[in-house]
C-alpha positions as CSV (number, residue, x, y, z in Angstrom):
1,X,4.8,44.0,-27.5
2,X,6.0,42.6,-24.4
3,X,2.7,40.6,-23.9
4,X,2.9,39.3,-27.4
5,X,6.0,38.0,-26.6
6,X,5.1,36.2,-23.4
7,X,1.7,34.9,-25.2
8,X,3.6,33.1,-27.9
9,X,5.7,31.7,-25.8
10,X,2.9,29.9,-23.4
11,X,2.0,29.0,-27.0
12,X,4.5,27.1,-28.0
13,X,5.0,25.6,-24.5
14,X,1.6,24.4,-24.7
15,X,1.7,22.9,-27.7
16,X,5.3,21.3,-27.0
17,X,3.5,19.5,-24.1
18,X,0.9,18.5,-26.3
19,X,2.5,17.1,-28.7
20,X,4.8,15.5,-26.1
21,X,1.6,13.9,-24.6
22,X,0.6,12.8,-28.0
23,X,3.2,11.2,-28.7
24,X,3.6,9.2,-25.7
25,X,0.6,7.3,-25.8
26,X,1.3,6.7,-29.4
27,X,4.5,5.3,-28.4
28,X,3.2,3.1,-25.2
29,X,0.7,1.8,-27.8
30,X,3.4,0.6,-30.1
31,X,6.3,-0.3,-27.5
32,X,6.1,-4.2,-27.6
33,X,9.9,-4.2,-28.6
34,X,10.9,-2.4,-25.9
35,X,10.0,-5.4,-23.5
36,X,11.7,-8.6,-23.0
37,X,8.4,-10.8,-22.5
38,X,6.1,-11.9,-25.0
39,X,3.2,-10.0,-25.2
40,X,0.2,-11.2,-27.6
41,X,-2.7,-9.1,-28.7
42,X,-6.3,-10.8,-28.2
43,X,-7.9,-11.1,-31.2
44,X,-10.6,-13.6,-30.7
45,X,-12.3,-14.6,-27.1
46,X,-15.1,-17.7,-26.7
47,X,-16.8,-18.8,-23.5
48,X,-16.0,-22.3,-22.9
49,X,-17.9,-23.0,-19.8
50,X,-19.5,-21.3,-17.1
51,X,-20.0,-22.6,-13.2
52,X,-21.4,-21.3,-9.7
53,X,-19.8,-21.9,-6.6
54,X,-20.6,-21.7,-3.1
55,X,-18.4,-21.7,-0.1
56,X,-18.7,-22.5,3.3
57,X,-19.9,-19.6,4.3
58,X,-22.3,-19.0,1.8
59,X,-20.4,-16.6,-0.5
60,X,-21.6,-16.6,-3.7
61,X,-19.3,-16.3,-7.3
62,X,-19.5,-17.9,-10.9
63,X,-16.4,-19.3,-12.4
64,X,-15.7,-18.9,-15.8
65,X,-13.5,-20.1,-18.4
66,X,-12.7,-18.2,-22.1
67,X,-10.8,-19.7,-24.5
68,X,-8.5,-17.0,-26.1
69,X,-7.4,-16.2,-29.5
70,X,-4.5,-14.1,-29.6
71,X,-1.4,-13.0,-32.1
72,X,2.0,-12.4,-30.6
73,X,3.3,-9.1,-31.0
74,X,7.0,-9.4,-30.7
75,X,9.9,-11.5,-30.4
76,X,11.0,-14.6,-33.0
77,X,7.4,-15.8,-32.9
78,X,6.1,-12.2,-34.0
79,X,2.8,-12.7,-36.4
80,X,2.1,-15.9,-34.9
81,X,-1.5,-17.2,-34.0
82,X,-1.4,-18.8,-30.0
83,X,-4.2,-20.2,-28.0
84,X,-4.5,-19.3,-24.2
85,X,-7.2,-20.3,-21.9
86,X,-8.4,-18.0,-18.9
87,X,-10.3,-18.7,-15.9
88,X,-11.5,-15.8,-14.3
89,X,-14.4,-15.2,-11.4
90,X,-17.3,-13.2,-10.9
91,X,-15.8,-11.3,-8.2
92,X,-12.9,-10.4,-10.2
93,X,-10.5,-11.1,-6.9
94,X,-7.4,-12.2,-8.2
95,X,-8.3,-12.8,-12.1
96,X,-9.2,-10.5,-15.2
97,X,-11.8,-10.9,-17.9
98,X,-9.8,-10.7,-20.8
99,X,-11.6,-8.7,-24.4
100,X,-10.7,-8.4,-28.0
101,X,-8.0,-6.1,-28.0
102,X,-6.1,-6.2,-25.3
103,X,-2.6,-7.4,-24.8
104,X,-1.6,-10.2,-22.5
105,X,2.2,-10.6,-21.0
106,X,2.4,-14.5,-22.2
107,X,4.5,-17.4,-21.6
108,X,4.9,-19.1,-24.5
109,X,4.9,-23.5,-24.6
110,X,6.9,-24.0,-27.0
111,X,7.7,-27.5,-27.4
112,X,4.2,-27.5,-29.4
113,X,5.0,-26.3,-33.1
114,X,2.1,-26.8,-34.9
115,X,-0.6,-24.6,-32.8
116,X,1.5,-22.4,-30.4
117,X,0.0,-22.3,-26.5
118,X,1.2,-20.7,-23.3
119,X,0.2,-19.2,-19.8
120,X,-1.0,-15.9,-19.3
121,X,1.6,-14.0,-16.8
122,X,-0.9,-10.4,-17.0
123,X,-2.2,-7.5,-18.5
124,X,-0.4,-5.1,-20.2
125,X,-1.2,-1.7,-18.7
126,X,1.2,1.3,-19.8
127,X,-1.4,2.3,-22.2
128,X,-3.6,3.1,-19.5
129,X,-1.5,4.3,-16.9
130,X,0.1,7.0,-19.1
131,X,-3.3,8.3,-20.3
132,X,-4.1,9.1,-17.1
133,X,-0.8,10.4,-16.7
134,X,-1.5,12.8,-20.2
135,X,-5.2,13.6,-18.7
136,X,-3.5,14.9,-15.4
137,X,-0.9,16.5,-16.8
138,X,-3.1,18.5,-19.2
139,X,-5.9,19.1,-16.2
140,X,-3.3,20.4,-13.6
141,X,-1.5,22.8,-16.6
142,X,-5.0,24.1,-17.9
143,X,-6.1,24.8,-14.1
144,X,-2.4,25.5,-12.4
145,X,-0.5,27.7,-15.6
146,X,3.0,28.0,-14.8
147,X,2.4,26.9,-11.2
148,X,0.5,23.7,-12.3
149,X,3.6,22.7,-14.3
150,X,6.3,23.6,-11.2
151,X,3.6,20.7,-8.9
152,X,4.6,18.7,-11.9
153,X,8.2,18.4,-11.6
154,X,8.0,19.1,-7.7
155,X,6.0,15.7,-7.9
156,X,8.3,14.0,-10.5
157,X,11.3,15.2,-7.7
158,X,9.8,14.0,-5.0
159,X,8.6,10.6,-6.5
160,X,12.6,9.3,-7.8
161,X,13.6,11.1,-3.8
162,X,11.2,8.8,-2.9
163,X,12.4,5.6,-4.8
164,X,16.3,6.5,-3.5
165,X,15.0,6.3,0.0
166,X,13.5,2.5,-0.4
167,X,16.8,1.6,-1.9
168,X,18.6,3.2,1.0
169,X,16.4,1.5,3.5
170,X,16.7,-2.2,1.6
171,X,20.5,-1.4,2.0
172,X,20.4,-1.5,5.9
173,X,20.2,2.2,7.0
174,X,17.2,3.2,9.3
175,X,14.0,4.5,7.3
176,X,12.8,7.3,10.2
177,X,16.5,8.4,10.6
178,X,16.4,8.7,5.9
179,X,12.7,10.1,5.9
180,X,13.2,12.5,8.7
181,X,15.8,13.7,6.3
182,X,13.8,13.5,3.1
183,X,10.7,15.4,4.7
184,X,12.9,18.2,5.3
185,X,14.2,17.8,1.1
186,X,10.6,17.3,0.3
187,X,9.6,20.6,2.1
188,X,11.6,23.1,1.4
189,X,11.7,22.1,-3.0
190,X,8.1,21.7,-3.3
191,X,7.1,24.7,-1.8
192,X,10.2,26.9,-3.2
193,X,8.9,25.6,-6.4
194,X,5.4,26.2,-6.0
195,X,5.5,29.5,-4.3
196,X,8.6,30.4,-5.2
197,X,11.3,32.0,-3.1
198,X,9.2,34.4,-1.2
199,X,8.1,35.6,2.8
200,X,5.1,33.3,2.5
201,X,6.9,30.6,1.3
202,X,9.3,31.1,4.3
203,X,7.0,30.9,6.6
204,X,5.4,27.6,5.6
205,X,8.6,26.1,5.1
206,X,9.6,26.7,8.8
207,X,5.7,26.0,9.8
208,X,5.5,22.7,8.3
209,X,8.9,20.9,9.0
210,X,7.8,22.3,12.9
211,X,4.6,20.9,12.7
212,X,5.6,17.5,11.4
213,X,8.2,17.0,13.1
214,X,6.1,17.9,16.4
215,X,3.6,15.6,15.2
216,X,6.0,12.7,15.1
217,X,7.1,13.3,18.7
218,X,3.8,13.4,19.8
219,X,3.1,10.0,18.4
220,X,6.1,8.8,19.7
221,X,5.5,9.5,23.3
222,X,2.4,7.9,23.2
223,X,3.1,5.0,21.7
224,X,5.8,4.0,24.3
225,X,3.4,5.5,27.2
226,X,0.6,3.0,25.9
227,X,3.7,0.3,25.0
228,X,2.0,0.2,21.7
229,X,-1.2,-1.8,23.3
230,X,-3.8,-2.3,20.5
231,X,-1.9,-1.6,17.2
232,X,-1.8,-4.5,15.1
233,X,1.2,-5.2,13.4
234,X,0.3,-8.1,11.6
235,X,0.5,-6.8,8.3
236,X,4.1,-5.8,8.6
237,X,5.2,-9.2,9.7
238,X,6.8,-10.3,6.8
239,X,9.5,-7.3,7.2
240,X,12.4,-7.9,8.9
241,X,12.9,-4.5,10.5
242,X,11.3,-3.5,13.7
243,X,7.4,-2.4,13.0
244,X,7.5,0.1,15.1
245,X,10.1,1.8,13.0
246,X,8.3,1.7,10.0
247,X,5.5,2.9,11.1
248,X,6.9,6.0,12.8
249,X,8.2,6.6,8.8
250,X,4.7,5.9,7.6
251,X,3.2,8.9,10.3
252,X,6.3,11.0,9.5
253,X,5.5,11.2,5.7
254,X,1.8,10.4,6.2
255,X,1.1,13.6,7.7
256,X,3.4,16.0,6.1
257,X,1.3,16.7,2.9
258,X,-1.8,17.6,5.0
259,X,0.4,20.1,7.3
260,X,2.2,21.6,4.1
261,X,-0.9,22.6,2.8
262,X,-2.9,24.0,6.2
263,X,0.8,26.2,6.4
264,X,0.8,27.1,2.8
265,X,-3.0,28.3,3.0
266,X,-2.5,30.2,6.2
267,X,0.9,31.8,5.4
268,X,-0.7,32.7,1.9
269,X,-3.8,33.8,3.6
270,X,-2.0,36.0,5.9
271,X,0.5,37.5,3.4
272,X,-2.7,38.3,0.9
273,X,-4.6,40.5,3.7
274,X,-1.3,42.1,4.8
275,X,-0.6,43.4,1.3
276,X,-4.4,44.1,0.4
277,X,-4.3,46.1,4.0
278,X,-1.1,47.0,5.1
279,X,-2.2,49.1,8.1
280,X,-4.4,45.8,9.5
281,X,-4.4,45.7,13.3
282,X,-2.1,42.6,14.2
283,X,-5.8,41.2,16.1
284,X,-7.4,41.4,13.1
285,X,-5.0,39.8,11.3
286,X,-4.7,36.6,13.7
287,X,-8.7,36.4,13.5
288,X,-9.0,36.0,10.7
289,X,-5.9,33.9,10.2
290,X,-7.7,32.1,12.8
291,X,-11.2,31.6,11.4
292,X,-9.8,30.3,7.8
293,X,-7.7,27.6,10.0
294,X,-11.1,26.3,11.6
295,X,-12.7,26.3,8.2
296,X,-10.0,24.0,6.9
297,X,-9.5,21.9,9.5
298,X,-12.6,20.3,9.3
299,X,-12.4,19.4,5.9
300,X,-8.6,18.0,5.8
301,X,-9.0,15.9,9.0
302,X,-12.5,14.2,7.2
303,X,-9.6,13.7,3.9
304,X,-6.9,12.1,6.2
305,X,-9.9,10.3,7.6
306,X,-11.3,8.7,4.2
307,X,-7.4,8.8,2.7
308,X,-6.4,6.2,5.1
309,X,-9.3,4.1,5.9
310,X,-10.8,3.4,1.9
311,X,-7.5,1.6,1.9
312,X,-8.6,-1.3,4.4
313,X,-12.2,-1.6,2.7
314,X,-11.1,-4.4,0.5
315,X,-9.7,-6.5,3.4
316,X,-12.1,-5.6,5.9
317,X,-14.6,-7.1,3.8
318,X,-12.5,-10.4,3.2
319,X,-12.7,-10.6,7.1
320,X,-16.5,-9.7,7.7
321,X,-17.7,-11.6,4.5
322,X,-15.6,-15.0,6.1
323,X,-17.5,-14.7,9.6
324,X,-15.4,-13.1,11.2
325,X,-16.9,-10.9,14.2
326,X,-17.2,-7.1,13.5
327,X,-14.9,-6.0,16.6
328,X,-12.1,-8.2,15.6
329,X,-12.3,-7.5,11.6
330,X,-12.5,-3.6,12.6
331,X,-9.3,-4.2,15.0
332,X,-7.2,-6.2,12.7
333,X,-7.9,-3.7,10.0
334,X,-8.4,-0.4,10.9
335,X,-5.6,-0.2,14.0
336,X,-3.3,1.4,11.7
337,X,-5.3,3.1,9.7
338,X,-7.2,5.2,12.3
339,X,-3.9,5.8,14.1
340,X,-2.4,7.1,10.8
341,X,-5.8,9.7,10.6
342,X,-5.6,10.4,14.8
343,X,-1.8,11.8,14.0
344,X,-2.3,13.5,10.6
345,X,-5.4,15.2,12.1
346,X,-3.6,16.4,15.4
347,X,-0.5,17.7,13.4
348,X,-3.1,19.5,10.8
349,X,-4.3,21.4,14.4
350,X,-0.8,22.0,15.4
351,X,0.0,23.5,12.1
352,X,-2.3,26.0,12.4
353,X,-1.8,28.2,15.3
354,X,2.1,27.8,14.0
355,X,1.2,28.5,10.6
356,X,-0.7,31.8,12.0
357,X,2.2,32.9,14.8
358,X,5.1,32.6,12.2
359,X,3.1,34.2,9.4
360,X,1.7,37.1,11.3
361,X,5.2,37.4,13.3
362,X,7.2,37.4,10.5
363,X,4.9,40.0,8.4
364,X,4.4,42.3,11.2
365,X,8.5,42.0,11.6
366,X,8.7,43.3,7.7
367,X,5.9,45.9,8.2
368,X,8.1,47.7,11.1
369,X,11.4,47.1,9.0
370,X,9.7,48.8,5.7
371,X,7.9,51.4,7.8
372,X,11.6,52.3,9.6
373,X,12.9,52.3,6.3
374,X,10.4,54.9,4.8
375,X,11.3,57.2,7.5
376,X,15.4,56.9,7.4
């Protein structure tokens, strides 16, 4: 009876959340009242003219221009017929092909009465975005259960957390002083929520704020040893804080997601063969602690590694594509991005041999505790 009752009611979350996903994209697909700017639905779309271009160093594109028929959507021109005209490139770069269908963010002319024109100010994208919000949703909850939905709202936490700290920093307090603050929030509620308030949980908790924190020090030292020789800040020079300071927050945050999940996999690791084999010599127990933690390491440092460098791809290109020299494109854009990857990957090292000390300590430490228990 008591399964029945806990099957219906995964049925009736389920189909709450579908039905909740539903109707989100039915509403983000009718929501043009809910914004301020005109937004116009392409309905018709003709090529006006089509030319090739060559730059000076022989970088290839085609220009194009269509010549849009669209019909506003909202506001006191609603059901009106406008004309836009788009220019867009090959490459795509800073432009969109525009299609039957889509809707445009406008701004409208209108001192003309008779055929309304206007500018196109960009593409409206909620439609999108939330359908591959639904599609993640419903792939995490199908593959996670009840743990898939607790990443959900730890990662809907952490996300407006996340927000309050940028509006902190824009209000003048220090950003490593806030995130060292927030990695410890961020820590202990996503893995409380995901695990749950268990020993494992514990133990990655105390292994991950130790690790990253560790991390950052390491950094630190070494970037005032080597007085910061070789790391280009060029792309923070617009800011009006110190660089240095911001980047410290970016290896602070950077790296705590790979270390919280070497420490949850060893700590979950270690608390699974402890209860499948309670009597497990401690050297057993650290071996093969051990051996999962070189398996993973590999892996996580080659997904730090790709994380952070697919990032500069675009721009590197821009640089080697404009003749630039390959040394000097890799420096400018890659500094950052392989010291972001150096520091993730040495605290993802670090937080394995703490991972695997706290876990087994802390186990062992229950074992004898339940075992003198038994015998009072």
């Amino acid at each position: 009876m008591k399964k029945i009752l806990i099957h219906k009611k995964k049925i009736l979350l389920y189909t709450l959340l579908g039905i909740c996903c539903i109707f989100s994209l039915l509403f983000v697909k009718r929501d043009y009242n809910c914004y301020r700017d005109t937004i116009a639905k392409v309905t018709g779309v003709q090529l006006v003219s089509k030319e090739k271009s060559v730059d000076y160093y022989g970088n290839k594109d085609i220009l194009y221009t269509q010549l849009l028929t669209c019909k506003i959507q909202n506001g006191s021109f609603k059901g009106r017929n406008v004309e836009l005209k788009n220019q867009y490139s090959y490459s795509g770069a800073a432009d969109n092909r525009y299609n039957i269908g889509d809707d445009l963010f406008i701004s409208l002319d209108k001192s003309t009465k008779a055929t309304l024109t206007g500018t196109i100010k960009g593409l409206k994208r909620d439609t999108y975005l939330v359908f591959m919000a639904v599609l993640f949703t419903a792939f995490i909850i199908a593959v996670g259960k009840k743990k898939g939905l607790f990443s959900l709202l730890s990662l809907g936490f952490n996300i407006v957390l996340f927000s309050f700290v940028m509006d902190l920093y824009l209000k003048g307090i220090n950003l490593l002083f806030v995130c060292s603050i927030v990695v410890i929030v961020f820590t202990v509620f996503s893995l409380l929520l995901v695990g749950g308030f268990n020993q494992k949980t514990f133990t990655a908790i105390i292994s991950t704020i130790t690790g990253t924190f560790l991390t950052l020090i390491i950094a630190y030292v070494v970037m005032k040893l080597t007085n910061e020789k070789g790391v280009r800040y060029e792309e923070m020079q617009f800011l009006t804080h110190p660089p240095h300071e911001i980047f410290m927050a970016e290896i602070l945050v950077g790296c705590l997601g790979a270390v919280m999940d070497v420490c949850i996999t060893i700590s979950s690791s270690v608390y699974e063969l402890s209860e499948k084999n309670p009597n497990i010599p401690r050297k057993a127990l650290m071996d093969s602690g051990m051996e999962i933690g070189k398996d993973i390491m590999g892996t996580m440092t080659n997904v730090l590694f790709f994380a952070y460098v697919s990032g500069a791809i675009p721009m590197l290109l821009v640089y080697l594509k404009n003749g630039f020299q390959t040394g000097y494109s890799f420096n400018m854009n890659l500094s950052l991005e392989l010291i972001r990857a150096l520091t993730g990957s040495i605290g993802i090292v670090l937080a394995i041999p703490l991972s695997l000390f706290t876990s087994v300590f802390i186990q062992q430490r229950h074992r004898k505790n339940r075992i003198h228990d038994s015998v009072s």
